[in-house]
N, C-alpha and C positions, 0 to 999 in steps of 0.2 A: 214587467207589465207592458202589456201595448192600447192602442188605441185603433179601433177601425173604424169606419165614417162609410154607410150604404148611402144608395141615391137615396132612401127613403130618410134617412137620417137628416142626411144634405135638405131637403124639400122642407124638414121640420126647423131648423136650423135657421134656415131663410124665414119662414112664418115667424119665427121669434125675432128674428130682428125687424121686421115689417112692425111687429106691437111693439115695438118698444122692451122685450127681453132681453132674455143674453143663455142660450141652451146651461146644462149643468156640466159642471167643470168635469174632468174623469183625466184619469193616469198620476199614477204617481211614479217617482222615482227615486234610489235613495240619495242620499243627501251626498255622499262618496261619487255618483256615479253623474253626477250631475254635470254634463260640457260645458266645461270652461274655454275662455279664447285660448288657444295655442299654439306657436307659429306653421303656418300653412305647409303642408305636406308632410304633416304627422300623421300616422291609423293609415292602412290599409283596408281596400274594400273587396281585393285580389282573394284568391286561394280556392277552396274548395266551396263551388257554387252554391248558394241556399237553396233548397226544397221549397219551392213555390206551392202553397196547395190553392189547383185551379179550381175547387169547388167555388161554392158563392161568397158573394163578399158578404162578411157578416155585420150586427149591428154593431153599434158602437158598446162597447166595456163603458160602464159608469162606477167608477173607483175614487173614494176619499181624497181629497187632496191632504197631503202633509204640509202645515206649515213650515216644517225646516227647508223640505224641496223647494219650498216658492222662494223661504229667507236664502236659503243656497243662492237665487237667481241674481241677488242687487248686485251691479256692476261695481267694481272700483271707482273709489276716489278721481282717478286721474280720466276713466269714460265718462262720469256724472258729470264731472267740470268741464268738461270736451260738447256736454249735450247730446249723451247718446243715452237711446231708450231700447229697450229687449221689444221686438213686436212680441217671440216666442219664448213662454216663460221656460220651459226645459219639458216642462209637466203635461199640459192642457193647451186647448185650442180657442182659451178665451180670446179675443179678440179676434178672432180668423169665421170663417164659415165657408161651406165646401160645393161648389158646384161640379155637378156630373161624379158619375162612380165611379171608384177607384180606390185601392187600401190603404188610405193613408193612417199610419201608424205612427204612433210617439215611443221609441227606443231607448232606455237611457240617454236622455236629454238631446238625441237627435229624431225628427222626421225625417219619415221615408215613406215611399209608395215604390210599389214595387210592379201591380195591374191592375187591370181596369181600362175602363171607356177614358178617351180624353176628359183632363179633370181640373180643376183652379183651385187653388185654397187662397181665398180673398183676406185681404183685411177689410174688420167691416166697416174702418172710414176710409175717407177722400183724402190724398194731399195733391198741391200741385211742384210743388217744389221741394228736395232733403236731398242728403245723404246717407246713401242704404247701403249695408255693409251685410255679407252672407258666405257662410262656408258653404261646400257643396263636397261630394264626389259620388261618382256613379258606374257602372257598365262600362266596358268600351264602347259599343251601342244603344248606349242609352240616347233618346232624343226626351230632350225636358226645356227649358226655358224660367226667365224670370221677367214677368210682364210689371211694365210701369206707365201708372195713368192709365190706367184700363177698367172696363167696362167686366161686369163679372161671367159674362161669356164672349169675346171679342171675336168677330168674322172676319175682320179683314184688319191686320195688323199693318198694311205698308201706310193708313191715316187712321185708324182706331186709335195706335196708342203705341208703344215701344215693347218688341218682346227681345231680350236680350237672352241667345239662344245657349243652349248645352246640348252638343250633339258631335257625332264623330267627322272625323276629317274627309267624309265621302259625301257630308251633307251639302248643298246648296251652299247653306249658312254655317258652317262649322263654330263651336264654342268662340266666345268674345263676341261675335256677328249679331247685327241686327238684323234681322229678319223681315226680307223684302226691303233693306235700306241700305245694307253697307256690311260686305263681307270681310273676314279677317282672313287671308292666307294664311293658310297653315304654318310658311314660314316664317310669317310673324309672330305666331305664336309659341313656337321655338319646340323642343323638346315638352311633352304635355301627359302626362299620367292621368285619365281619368278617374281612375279608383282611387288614388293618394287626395286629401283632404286638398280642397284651392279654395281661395277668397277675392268674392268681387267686391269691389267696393265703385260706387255709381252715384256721381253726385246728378241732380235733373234740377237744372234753372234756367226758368224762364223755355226758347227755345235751342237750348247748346246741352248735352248729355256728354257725361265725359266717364272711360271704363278705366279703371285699372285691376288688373288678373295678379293677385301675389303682390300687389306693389309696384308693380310694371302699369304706367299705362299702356294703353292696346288699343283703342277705339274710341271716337270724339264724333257728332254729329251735331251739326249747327245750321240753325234755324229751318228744324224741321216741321214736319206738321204731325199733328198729334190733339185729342183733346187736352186741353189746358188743366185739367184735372181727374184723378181718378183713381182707383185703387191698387195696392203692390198686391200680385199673385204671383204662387207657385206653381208650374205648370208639371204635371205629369201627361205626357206624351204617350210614349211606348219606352218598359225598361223600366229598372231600376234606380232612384236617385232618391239621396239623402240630405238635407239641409241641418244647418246648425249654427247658433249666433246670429240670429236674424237681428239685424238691431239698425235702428231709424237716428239720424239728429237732423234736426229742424235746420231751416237756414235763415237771411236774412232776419234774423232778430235783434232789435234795438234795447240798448239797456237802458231803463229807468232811472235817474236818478236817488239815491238811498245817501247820499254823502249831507255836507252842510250847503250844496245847493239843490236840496231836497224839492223846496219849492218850484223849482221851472218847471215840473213834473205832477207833484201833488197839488190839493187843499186838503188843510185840514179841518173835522170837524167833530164835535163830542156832543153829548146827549147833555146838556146843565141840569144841573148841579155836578155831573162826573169829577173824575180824577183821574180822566185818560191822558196822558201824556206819548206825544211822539220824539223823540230825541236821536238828531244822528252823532255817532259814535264811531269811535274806531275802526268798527267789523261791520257795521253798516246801519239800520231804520231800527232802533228796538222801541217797542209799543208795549206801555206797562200800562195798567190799573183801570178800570171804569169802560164804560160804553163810548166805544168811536171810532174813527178812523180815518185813513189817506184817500182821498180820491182822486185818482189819476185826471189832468186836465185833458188829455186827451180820450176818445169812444172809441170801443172797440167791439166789433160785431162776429167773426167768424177769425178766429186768431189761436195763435200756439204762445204760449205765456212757460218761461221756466224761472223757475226762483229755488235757492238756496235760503233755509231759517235753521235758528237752533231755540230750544225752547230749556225756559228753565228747569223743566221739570215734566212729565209727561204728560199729565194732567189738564196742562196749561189749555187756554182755549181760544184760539183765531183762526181766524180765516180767507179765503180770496176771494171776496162778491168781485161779480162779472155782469157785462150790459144791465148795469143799475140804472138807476134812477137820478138825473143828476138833483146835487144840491139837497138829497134825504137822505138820513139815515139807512145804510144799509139794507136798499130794497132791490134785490137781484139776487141771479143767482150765487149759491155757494159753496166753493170747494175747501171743504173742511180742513184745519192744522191743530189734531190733537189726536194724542197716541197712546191715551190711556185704553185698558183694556181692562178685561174680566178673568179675576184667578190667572193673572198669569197667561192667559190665551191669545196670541195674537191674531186668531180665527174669530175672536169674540171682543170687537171694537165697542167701550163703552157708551161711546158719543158719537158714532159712526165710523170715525176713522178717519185716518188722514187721507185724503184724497177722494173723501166720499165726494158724492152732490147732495148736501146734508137737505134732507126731509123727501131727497127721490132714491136715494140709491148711495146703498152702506158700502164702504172700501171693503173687498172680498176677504183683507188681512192686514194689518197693522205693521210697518214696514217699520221694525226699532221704536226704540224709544224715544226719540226728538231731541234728546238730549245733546246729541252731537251734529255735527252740519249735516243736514239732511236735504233731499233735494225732491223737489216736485214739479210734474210736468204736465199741464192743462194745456189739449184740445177742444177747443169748442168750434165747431163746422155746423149750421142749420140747427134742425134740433137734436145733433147728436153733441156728447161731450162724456170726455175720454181723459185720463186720470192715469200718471203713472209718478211711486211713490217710489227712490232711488233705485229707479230704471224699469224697477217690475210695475205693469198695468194692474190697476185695484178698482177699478171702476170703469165702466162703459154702459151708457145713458141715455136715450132717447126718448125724449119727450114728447108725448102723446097727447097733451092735454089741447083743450083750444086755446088760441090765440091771445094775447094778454098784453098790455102796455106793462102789466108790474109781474115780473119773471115769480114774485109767490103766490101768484091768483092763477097763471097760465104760462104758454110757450110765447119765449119772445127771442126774436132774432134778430130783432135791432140793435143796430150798436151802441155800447152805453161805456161810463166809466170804469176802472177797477178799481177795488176798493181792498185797501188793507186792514183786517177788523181788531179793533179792541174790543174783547166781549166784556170783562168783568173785573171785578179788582183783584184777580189772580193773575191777570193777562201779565205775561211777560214773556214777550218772544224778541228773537233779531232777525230780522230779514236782511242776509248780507248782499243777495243781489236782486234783480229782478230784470228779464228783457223778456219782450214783446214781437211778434213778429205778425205782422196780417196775412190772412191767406188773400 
C-alpha cells in the first residue's frame, strides 16, 4: 500500500488545519512489515533502479487504518522512559501536512519521495527546543534536507531557521552541513553510503545545535541566529529519499513531585462529602475513590507534560486538567486516562480514550489497556494540543472556539494549574511520575 499527497491535496490539508481539523488518516501496513529501529546501515537502497512513472502526481489513496499497525508502532519500554515520541506512526501522515508537490508516499513503514516540485512535509505544531532522531537513505544524488525551526515554506535559510542538509560530496553543503552556515568536509565524514540506512540524531537548545551521523558527532553551531521556534520538516529537493523512525523527546523538563513530599508541588482538594483520597506510595501518587484532585502550585500555559500511570483496571476513569482555574474544581481543559473500549475494539474508545481532549476530540485508538505502566505525552502550544499515548500520536487539537477565562466555555491560553483528576468512587489509578517543561 502507498500514500500520495498532490498540491491540491497539500492546499486541502492546510485548510483543515486552519478550522481546527486534522485530514483523514490513509495507508496501512501489515503488522510484520512495520520498521522497527535497527542498528544504522541495515537495507540497501543500491541495485536495480525503480521505474519512476513521470505522468502526474496522483491524489492521495484513503485506506482504513488497522489497529494492529498503529498498536505495532508503541515504542519500547526503555524509549518511553528515555521520553521519546514517534512524530511518524509507520502508517499515516497524522500529524504532518505537505507543502508544494511532490510524491510523498508511505512504504512499509518507511516515507519516501521520490519527484516533484520542491516540497516540506511539516509537523503541524511548533517546538523550540528537543531531541530529533531520523533514519534516512537516498540516491547518490539525491539533494533532500532536514529543516528545524522552520517556517512551512522557508526563503532564506542562512536566518530563517536550520536546514540540516542530505546531498552528495559535490554539493556546497554536503550531508552533516548546515546550509549557508557550516560545511562538513567530506573528510570528516569519512567513508559514507548514501543508499545503506544512516541516523541523525539533533539535539536544538536554546542557540547551540549539536549533530551526530551513526553515533559519531559531526557538526555543532552555537549561538546562532534562527527563529526561536518553529516546525521540523522533510525536505524533498531533487531525487530520491526515504525517512524512518522519526521520533521527537522533549527537553528541559522538570519533575513533579509524586513522593511523600507531594505537597511542595500539589494542593489537594475534593468535592464534600467525597471519598477522594490521594496517597503517596511506593511506585508513586495513587488517587482512589470520589470526586478531586492535585493541583499543581505552579501555572502553566504553552508546555510539554509527560507522565507515567497504571490504572487498576481499564475502565478506571481520570485524568490531566490543564490552565485550570485556580482553587475550583476541575475547570480546564482535559486530557483523558481511560482505556475502556467497545467489543473489544481499540478503534472504538468508550469514554473517548486515553489521550483524548475529552468533550473536543476522541484519541483516534486506545493504546492498551492501562493496566500496566503506560505512558502519555501532552503538548499544549496556543490553541493547539497534541496527545501521544505510549509514543504513538492519538490526538491533535485546535481550538476554534472564542476566547474564554474557563477552558469549558471557550479557548483559553492562559496559564493555569495542572490538575490530577479523581472522577468517581471507581477511580483508582498510580501516577508514577510526572515532569513538566515550558515552551
Amino acid at each position: 500500500m502507498n500514500l500520495r499527497l498532490s498540491s491540491v491535496a497539500s492546499c486541502c490539508i492546510l485548510s483543515l488545519l486552519l478550522a481546527g481539523c486534522r485530514p483523514n488518516e490513509s495507508v496501512e501496513v501489515a503488522k510484520d512489515k512495520l520498521i522497527q529501529p535497527t542498528d544504522s546501515g541495515s537495507g540497501v537502497l543500491g541495485g536495480t533502479p525503480e521505474v519512476v512513472d513521470e505522468g502526474p502526481i496522483a491524489p492521495p489513496e484513503v485506506i482504513e487504518i488497522r489497529a494492529e499497525t498503529l498498536l505495532a508502532a508503541q515504542l519500547t519500554p526503555d524509549q518511553l522512559s528515555e521520553g521519546w515520541v514517534r512524530l511518524f506512526d509507520g502508517q499515516s501522515l497524522f500529524g504532518w501536512f505537505v507543502v508544494g508537490s511532490a510524491d510523498w508516499q508511505i512504504n512499509d513503514g518507511v516515507l519516501k519521495v521520490t519527484r516533484g516540485e520542491r516540497s516540506y512535509l511539516c509537523t503541524s505544531f511548533q517546538m523550540p527546543n528537543y531531541e530529533l532522531k531520523v533514519d534516512f537513505r537516498c540516491d547518490p544524488q539525491t539533494n533532500s534536507g532536514i529543516f528545524l525551526r522552520t517556517g512551512p515554506s522557508p526563503q532564506d535559510v542562512s536566518v530563517e531557521c536550520l536546514e540540516l542538509n542530505i546531498a552528495p560530496p559535490d554539493n556546497p553543503f554536503p550531508t552533516g552541513s548546515f546550509v549557508e552556515r557550516k560545511k562538513l568536509e567530506t573528510t570528516e565524514l569519512g567513508e559514507f553510503d548514501p543508499t545503506q540506512w544512516h541516523t541523525y540524531l539533533v539535539r536544538v537548545d536554546g542557540k547551540q545545535v549539536k549533530v551526530s551521523l551513526d553515533g559519531q558527532p559531526i557538526m555543532q553551531l552555537d549561538d546562532f541566529e534562527a527563529d526561536p521556534n518553529g516546525h521540523i520538516s522533510l525536505q524533498h529537493n531533487s531525487g530520491r529519499v526515504e525517512f524512518r523512525n522519526v521520533m521527537l523527546r522533549p527537553i528541559g523538563l522538570t519533575k513533579l513531585k509524586l513522593d511523600k513530599n507531594w505537597q511542595e508541588d500539589w494542593t489537594l482538594s475534593e468535592k464534600k462529602p467525597d471519598t477522594f483520597t490521594a496517597e503517596a506510595i511506593a511506585s508513586g501518587m495513587q488517587l482512589k475513590g470520589g470526586l478531586g484532585q492535585l493541583q499543581s502550585k505552579q501555572e502553566y500555559g504553552d508546555f510539554f507534560l509527560q507522565t507515567e500511570y497504571t490504572l487498576a483496571k481499564p475502565e478506571v476513569n481520570s485524568g490531566i486538567f490543564f490552565r485550570c482555574l485556580r482553587d475550583t474544581i476541575l475547570d480546564g481543559y482535559e486530557c483523558q486516562v481511560n482505556h475502556a473500549v467497545s467489543d473489544g475494539d481499540p478503534l472504538r474508545p468508550l469514554d473517548a480514550g486515553a489521550g483524548a481532549i475529552f468533550r473536543r476530540q476522541p484519541a483516534r485508538i486506545v493504546m492498551g489497556d492501562g493496566t500496566k505502566p503506560t505512558y502519555l505525552t501532552l503538548l499544549a502550544s496556543g490553541p493547539q494540543m497534541l496527545t501521544w499515548v505510549n509514543g504513538v500520536q492519538v490526538a491533535d487539537f485546535l481550538d476554534s472556539r472564542e476566547p474564554d477565562d474557563n477552558p469549558r466555555k471557550g479557548l483559553r491560553t492562559q496559564a493555569g494549574p495542572i490538575a490530577l483528576q479523581g472522577h468517581d468512587a471507581t477511580t483508582d489509578v498510580i501516577f508514577h511520575s510526572l515532569s513538566v517543561g515550558e515552551l
